[in-house]
C-alpha positions as CSV (number, residue, x, y, z in Angstrom):
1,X,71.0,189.5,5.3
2,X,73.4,188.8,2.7
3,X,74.6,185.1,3.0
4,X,78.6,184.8,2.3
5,X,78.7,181.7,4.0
6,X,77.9,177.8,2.9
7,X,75.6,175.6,5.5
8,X,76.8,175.3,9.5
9,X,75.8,172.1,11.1
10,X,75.8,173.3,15.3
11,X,75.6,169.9,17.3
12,X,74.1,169.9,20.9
13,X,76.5,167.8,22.1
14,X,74.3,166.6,25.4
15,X,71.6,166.6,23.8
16,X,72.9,163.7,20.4
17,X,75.3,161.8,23.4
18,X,72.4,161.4,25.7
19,X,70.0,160.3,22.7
20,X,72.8,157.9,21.7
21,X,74.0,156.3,25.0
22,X,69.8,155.8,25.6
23,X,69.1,154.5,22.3
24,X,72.0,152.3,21.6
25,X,73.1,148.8,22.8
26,X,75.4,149.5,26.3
27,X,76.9,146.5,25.5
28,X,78.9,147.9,22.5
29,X,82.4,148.0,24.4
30,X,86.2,148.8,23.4
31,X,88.6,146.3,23.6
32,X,89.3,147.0,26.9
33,X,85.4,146.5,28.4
34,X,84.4,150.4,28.4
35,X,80.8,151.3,26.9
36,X,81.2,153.3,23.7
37,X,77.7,153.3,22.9
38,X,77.5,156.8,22.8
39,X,80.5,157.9,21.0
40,X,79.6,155.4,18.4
41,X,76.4,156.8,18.6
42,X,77.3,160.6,18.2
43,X,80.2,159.7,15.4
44,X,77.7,158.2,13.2
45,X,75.0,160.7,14.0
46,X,77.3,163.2,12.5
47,X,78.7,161.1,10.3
48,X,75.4,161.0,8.4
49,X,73.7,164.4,8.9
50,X,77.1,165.4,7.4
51,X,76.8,163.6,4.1
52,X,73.0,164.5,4.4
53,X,73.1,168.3,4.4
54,X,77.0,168.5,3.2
55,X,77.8,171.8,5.3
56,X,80.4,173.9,5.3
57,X,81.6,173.7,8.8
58,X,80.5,171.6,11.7
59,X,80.8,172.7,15.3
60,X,80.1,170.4,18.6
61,X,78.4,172.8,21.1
62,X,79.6,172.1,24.9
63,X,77.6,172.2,28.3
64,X,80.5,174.5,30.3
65,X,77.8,174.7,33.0
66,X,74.5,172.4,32.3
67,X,72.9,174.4,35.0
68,X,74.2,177.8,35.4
69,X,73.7,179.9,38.6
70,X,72.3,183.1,37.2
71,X,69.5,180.5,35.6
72,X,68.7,179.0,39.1
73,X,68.7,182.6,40.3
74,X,66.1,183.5,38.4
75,X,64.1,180.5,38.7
76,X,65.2,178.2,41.7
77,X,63.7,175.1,40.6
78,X,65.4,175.0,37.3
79,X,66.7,171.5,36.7
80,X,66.2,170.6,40.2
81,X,64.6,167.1,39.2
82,X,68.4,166.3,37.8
83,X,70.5,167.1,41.0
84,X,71.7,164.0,43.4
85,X,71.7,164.4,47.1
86,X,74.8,166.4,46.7
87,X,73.7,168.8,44.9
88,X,75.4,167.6,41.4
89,X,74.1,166.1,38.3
90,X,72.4,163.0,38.9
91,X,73.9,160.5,37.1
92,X,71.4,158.0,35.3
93,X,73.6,156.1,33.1
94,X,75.2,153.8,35.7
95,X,78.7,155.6,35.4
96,X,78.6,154.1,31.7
97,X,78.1,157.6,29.7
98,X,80.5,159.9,31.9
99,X,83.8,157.9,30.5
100,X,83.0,158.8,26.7
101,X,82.0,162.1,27.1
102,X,85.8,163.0,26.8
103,X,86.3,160.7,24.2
104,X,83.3,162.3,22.4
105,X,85.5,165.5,22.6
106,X,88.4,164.1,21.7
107,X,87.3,162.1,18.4
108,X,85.7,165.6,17.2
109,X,89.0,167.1,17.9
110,X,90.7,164.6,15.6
111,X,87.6,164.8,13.2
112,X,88.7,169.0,13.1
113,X,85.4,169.4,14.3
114,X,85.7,171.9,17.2
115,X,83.9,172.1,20.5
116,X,82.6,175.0,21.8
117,X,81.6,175.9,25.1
118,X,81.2,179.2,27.0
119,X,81.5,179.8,30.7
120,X,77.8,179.9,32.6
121,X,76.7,178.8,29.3
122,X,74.9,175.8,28.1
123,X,75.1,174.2,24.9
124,X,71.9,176.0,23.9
125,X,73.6,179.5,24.5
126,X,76.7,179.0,22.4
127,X,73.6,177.3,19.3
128,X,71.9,181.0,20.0
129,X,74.9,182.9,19.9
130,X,76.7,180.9,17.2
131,X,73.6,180.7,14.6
132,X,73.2,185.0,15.7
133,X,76.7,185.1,14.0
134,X,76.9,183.2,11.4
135,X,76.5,184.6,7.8
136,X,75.2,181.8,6.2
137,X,72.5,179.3,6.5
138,X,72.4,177.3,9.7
139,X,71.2,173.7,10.6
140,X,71.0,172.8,14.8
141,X,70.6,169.0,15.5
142,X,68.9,168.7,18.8
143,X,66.4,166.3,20.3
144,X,65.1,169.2,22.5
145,X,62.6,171.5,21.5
146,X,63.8,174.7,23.4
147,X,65.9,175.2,20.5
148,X,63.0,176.2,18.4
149,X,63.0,179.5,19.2
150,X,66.5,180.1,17.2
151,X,64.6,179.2,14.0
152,X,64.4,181.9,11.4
153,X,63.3,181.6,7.9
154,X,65.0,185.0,6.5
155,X,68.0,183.7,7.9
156,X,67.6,180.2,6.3
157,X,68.1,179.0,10.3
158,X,66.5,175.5,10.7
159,X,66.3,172.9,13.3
160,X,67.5,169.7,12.3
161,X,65.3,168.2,15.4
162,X,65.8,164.1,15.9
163,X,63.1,163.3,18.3
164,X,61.8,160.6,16.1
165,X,65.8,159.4,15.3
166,X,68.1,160.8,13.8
167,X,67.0,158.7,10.1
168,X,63.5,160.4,11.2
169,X,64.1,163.6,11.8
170,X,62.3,166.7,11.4
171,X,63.2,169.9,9.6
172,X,62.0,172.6,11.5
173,X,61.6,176.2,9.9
174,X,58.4,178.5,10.8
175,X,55.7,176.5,8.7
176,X,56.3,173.6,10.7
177,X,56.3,175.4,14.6
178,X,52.9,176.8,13.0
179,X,51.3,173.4,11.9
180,X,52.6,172.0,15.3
181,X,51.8,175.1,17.6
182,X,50.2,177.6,16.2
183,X,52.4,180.1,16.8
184,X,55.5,181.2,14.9
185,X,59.2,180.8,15.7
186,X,59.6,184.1,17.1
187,X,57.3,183.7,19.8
188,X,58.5,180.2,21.0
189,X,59.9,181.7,24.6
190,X,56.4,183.9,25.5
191,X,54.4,179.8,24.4
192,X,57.3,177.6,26.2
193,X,57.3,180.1,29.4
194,X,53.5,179.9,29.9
195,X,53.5,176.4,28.8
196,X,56.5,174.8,31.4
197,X,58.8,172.0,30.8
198,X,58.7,169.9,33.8
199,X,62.1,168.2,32.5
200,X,63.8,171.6,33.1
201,X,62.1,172.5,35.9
202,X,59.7,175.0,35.0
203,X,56.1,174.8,36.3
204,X,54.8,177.2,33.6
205,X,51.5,179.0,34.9
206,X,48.7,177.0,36.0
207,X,46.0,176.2,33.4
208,X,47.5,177.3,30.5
209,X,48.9,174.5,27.9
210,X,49.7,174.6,24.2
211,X,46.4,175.6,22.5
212,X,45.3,178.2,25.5
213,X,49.7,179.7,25.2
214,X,49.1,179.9,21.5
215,X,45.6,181.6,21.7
216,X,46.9,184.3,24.1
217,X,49.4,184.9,22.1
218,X,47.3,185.1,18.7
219,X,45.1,187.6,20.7
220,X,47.4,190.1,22.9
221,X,51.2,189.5,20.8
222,X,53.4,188.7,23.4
223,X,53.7,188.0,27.1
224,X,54.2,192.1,28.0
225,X,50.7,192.0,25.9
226,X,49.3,189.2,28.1
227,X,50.5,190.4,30.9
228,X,48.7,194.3,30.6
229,X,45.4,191.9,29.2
230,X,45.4,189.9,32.1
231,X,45.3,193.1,34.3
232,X,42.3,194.6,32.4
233,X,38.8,193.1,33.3
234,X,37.2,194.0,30.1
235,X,39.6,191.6,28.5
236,X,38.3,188.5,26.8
237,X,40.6,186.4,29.3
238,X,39.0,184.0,31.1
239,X,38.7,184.5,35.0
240,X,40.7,181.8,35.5
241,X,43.3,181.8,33.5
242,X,43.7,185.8,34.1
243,X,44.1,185.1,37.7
244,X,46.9,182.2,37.0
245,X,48.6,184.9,34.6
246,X,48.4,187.9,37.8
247,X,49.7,185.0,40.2
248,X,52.8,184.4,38.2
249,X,53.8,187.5,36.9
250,X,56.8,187.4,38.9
251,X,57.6,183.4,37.6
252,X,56.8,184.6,34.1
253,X,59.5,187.6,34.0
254,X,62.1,185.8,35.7
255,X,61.5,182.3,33.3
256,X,61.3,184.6,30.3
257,X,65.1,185.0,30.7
258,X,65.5,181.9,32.0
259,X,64.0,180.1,28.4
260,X,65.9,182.9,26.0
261,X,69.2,181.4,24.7
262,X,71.7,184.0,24.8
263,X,73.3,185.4,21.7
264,X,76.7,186.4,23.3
265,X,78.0,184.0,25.5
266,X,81.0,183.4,22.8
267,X,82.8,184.0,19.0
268,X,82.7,181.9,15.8
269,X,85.9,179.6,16.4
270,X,88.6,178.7,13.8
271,X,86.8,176.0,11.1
272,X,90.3,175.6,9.5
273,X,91.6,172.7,11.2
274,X,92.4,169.7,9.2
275,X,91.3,166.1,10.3
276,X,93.7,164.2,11.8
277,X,93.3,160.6,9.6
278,X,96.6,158.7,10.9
279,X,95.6,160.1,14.5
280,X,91.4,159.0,14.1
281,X,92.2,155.9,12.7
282,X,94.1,155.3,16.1
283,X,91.8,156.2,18.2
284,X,89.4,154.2,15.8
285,X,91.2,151.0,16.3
286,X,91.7,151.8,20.4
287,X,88.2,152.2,21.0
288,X,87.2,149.5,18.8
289,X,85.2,151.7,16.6
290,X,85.0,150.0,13.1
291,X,82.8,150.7,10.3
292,X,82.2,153.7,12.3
293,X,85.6,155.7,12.2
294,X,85.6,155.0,8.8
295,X,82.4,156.2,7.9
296,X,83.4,159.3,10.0
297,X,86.4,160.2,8.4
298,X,84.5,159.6,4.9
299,X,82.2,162.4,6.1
300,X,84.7,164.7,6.7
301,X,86.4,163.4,3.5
């Protein structure tokens, strides 16, 4: 693919505000007593990957729906462990995050950074469909691994993944999901479905974790592979682990979609809009931001 393009930097939004809000002192405050932890947090997060990896464009990627319904269709445990007794996002942040998330929006707005969101879409879906359309090399910053599956060397698309911090972060192309996993890039969703991710809800199939996911896959290609192998009693899969595979074939098609970003959910947005500097610094002094709005409006200098 020819690359036109300069670098995109694709934020998961959730994903760098949650890290930030967690990782960061709540007692950072505006003037007026609310937390800004985490839009401190995010701005210099950005702020430095920014100056890091100097791309050409940087877009925040939005949660329209952090737990869409034709997800829970398919699998109807998905992010069940996050719900509150009625039914909504539990909130674990003691009412302290929810106020900035706005704000987060907003100073990205004034930063010309735009955010991006897609009806019964998550963040995730617009990073897939985004870094699909892009003509250019791609970095995704993400704490979560999921996103590992959009990495593709011939494309020059990498995660940018801050586990470890955001001054430790990893740089995740195909050599690296093999040295971690065994297994390379394009066949994260077939490892991460058989492997579950009990923070998202999926139970995975019974027995199988990282090394016995990546040796099926070695063996039989893919989960259709697996699958047909599992059904075959000549196979060299073990008894038990071909009768976990039978017992979850059902689980196993309907979280293979489940764990696939989607690569249409929206359209590349305008990256012409200017920073607002008079309007930032504004919002800077308000929220009692500092160092930090300057530092932020130097990156995007």
């Amino acid at each position: 693919m020819s690359q036109t393009r300069g670098r995109l930097l694709l934020l998961d939004s959730a994903s760098l505000y949650f890290r930030a809000f967690f990782g960061i002192p709540k007692t950072l405050t505006a003037p007026d007593g609310t937390a800004v932890n985490a839009l401190r947090g995010i701005l210099d997060f950005t702020s430095s990957l920014t100056t890091q990896y100097e791309p050409e464009a940087v877009v925040a990627c939005w949660d329209d729906a952090w737990r869409p319904q034709w997800r829970v269709d398919l699998v109807d445990t998905y992010k069940t462990q996050r719900l509150d007794a009625d039914g909504g996002e539990a909130d674990t942040t003691d009412g302290l995050l929810g106020p900035q998330v706005p704000l987060i929006a907003e100073a990205f707005a004034l930063l010309g950074i735009p955010v991006v969101g897609a009806a019964d879409a998550e963040a995730d879906d617009v990073i897939g469909t985004l870094a699909t359309l892009w003509d250019g090399p791609v970095d995704v910053v993400t704490g979560d691994r999921d996103l590992f599956q959009v990495v593709d060397d011939a494309r020059d698309v990498r995660v940018l993944y801050v586990a470890k911090g955001v001054s430790k972060h990893d740089v995740v192309d195909d050599a690296w999901i093999r040295a971690k996993y065994g297994i390379g890039a394009a066949d994260y969703v077939d490892f991460a479905v058989m492997r579950g991710d009990p923070s998202d809800g999926l139970p995975g199939v019974a027995g199988i974790g990282d090394k016995t996911a990546a040796a099926l896959i070695e063996e039989f290609g893919d989960l259709d592979g697996i699958i047909t192998a599992a059904g075959d009693d000549s196979s060299s899969i073990k008894p038990r682990v071909r009768q976990s595979l039978l017992d979850s074939v059902d689980y196993i098609r309907a979280a293979r979609e489940v764990v696939a970003v989607k690569r249409d959910v929206c359209e590349i947005p305008a990256l012409d809009g200017a920073v607002d500097t008079d309007g930032f610094t504004s919002f800077g002094t308000t929220w009692g931001l500092g160092t930090v709005a300057e530092r932020a409006l130097k990156a995007r200098g």
